[in-house]
PLY file of the C-alpha trace (Angstrom):
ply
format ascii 1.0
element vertex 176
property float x
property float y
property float z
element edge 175
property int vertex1
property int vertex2
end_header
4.92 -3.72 -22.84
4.99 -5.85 -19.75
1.95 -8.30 -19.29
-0.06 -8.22 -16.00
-1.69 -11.46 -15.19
-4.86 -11.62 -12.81
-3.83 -11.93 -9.50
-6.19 -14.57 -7.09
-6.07 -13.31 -2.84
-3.32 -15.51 -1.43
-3.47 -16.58 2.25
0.12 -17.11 2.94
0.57 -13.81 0.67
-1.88 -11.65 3.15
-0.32 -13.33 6.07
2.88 -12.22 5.09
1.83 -8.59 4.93
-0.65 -8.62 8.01
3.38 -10.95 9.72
5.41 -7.53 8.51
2.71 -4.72 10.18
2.27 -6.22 13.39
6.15 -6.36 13.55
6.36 -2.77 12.56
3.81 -2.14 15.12
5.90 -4.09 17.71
8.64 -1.27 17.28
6.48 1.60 16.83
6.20 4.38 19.37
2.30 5.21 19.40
1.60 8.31 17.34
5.17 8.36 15.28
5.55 5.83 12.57
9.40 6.95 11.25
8.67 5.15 8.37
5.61 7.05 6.76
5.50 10.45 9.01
2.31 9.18 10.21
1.33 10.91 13.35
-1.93 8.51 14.39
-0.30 5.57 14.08
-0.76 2.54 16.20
2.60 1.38 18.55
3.08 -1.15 20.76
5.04 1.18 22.63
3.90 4.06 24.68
5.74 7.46 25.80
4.64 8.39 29.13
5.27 12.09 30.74
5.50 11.77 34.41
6.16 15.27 36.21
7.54 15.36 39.75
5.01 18.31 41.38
7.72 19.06 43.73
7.85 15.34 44.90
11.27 13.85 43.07
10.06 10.57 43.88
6.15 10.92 42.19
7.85 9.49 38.76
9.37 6.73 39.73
5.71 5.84 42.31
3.94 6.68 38.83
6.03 4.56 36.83
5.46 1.69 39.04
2.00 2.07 39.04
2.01 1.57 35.38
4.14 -1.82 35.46
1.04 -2.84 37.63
-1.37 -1.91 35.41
0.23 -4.08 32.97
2.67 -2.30 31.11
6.18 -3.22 30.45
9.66 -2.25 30.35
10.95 -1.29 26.70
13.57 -3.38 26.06
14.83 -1.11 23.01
14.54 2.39 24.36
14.52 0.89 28.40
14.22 3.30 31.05
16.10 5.82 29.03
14.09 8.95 30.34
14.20 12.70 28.94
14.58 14.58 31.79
14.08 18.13 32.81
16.03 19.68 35.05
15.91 22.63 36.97
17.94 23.73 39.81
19.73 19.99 39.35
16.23 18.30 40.65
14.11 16.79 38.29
11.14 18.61 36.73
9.93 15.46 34.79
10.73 12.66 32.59
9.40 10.55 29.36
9.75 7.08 30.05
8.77 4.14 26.99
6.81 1.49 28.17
5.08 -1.41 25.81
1.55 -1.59 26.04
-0.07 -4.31 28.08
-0.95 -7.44 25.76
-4.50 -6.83 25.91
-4.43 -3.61 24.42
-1.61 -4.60 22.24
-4.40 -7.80 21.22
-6.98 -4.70 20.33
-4.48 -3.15 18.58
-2.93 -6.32 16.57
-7.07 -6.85 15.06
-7.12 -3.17 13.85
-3.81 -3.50 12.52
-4.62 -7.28 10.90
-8.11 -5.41 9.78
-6.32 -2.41 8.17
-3.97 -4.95 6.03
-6.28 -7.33 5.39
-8.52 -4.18 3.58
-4.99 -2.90 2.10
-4.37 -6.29 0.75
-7.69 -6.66 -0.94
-7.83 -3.03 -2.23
-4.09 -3.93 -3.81
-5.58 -6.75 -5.46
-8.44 -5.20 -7.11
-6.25 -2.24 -7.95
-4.16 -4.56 -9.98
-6.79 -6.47 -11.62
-8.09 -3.65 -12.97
-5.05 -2.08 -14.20
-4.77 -5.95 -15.89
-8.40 -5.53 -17.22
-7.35 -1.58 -18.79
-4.09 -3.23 -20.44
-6.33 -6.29 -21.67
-8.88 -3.82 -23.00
-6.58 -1.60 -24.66
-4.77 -4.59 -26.30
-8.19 -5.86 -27.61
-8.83 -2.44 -28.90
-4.90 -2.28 -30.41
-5.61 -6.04 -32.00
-9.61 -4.85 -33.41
-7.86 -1.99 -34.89
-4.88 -3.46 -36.93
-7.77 -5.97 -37.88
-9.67 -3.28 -39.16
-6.89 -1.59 -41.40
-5.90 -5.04 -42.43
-9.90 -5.30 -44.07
-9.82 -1.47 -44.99
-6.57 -2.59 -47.08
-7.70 -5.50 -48.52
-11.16 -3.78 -49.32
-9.31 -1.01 -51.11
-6.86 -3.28 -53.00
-9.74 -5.01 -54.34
-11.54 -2.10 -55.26
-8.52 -0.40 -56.99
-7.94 -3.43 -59.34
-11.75 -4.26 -60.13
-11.48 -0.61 -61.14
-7.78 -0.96 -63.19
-9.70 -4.59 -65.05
-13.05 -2.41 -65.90
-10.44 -0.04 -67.26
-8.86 -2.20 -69.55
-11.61 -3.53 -70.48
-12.82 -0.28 -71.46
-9.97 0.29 -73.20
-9.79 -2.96 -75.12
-13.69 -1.73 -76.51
-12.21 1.17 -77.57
-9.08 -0.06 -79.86
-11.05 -3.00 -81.10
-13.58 0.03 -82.64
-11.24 1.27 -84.86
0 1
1 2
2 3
3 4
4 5
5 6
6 7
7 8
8 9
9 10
10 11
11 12
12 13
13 14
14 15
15 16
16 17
17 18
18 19
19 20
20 21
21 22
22 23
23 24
24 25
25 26
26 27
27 28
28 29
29 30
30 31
31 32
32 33
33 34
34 35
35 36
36 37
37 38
38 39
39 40
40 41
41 42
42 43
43 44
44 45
45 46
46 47
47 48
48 49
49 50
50 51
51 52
52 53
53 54
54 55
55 56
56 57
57 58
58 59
59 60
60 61
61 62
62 63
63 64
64 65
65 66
66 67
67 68
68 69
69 70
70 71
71 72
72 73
73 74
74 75
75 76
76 77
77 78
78 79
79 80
80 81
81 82
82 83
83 84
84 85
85 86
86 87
87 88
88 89
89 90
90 91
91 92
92 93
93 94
94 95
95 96
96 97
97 98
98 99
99 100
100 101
101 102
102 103
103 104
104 105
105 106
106 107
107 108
108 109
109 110
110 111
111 112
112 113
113 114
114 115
115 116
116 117
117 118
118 119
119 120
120 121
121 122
122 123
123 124
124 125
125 126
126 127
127 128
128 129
129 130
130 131
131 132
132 133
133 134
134 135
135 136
136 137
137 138
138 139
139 140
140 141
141 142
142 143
143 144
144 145
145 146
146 147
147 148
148 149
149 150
150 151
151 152
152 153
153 154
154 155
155 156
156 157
157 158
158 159
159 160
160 161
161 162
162 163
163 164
164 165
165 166
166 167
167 168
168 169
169 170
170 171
171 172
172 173
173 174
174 175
């Protein structure tokens, strides 16, 4: 059996979980985290659907809209849109932008939050599974203890009884 030893909250050990989400969140696309299937989770970067409306040149006014507004490039994914053709014009397209930094800094203090919480919760989780081995040890240890006395308790009964015996006996052959 493999002892568990309490475990005490570590700074550089929290900031080295809290370091590894806000990279994964760096690389996320909002609302599809590859990793876990999770469909809510946080990204620092966006899909946007821009259609055309009959104007072929609405995305690309939309799309620069949003670089004023903050947003970014994606260096990963770039300007690598999904477009939708019909009749060889463009319908619409998904561009991936990265969020600008100050949503990005609203997101980073949910995501430090949410691992902070996860951190803590990991902790207790294994200081109580320390606590149940512990206990059940202490209960393994009382018990041998126990059978040791029960033993010992019955070996001493069994030859108290085997000397009163013999002493019994002795009475008797010394009668005749």
């Amino acid at each position: 059996m493999t002892t568990l030893t309490i475990r005490k909250a570590n700074k550089e050990e929290l900031q080295a979980h809290i370091d590894a989400e806000v990279a994964a969140y760096k690389m996320t696309v909002q609302g599809n985290n590859p990793f876990t299937g999770d469909r809510s989770a946080l990204g620092a970067i966006v899909p946007i659907f821009l259609e055309t409306k009959g104007n072929q040149d609405r995305p690309l006014v939309e799309f620069s809209k949003l670089i004023e507004q903050g947003y970014q490039p994606n260096a990963t994914v770039g300007l690598e849109a999904k477009l939708v053709l019909d009749q060889y014009k463009m319908q619409s397209m998904t561009v991936y932008v990265i969020k600008p930094e100050a949503e990005q800094a609203n997101d980073i203090a949910a995501i430090k939050a949410k691992a902070t919480e996860t951190y803590e919760r990991e902790l207790e989780d294994h200081n109580d599974n320390v606590f149940a081995q512990e206990a059940q040890a202490l209960k393994a240890e009382e018990a041998r203890i126990a059978a040791e006395l029960k033993a010992e308790d019955e070996a001493i009964a069994a030859s108290e009884f085997e000397r009163r015996v013999r002493e019994r006996m002795r009475g008797a052959r010394s009668s005749k």
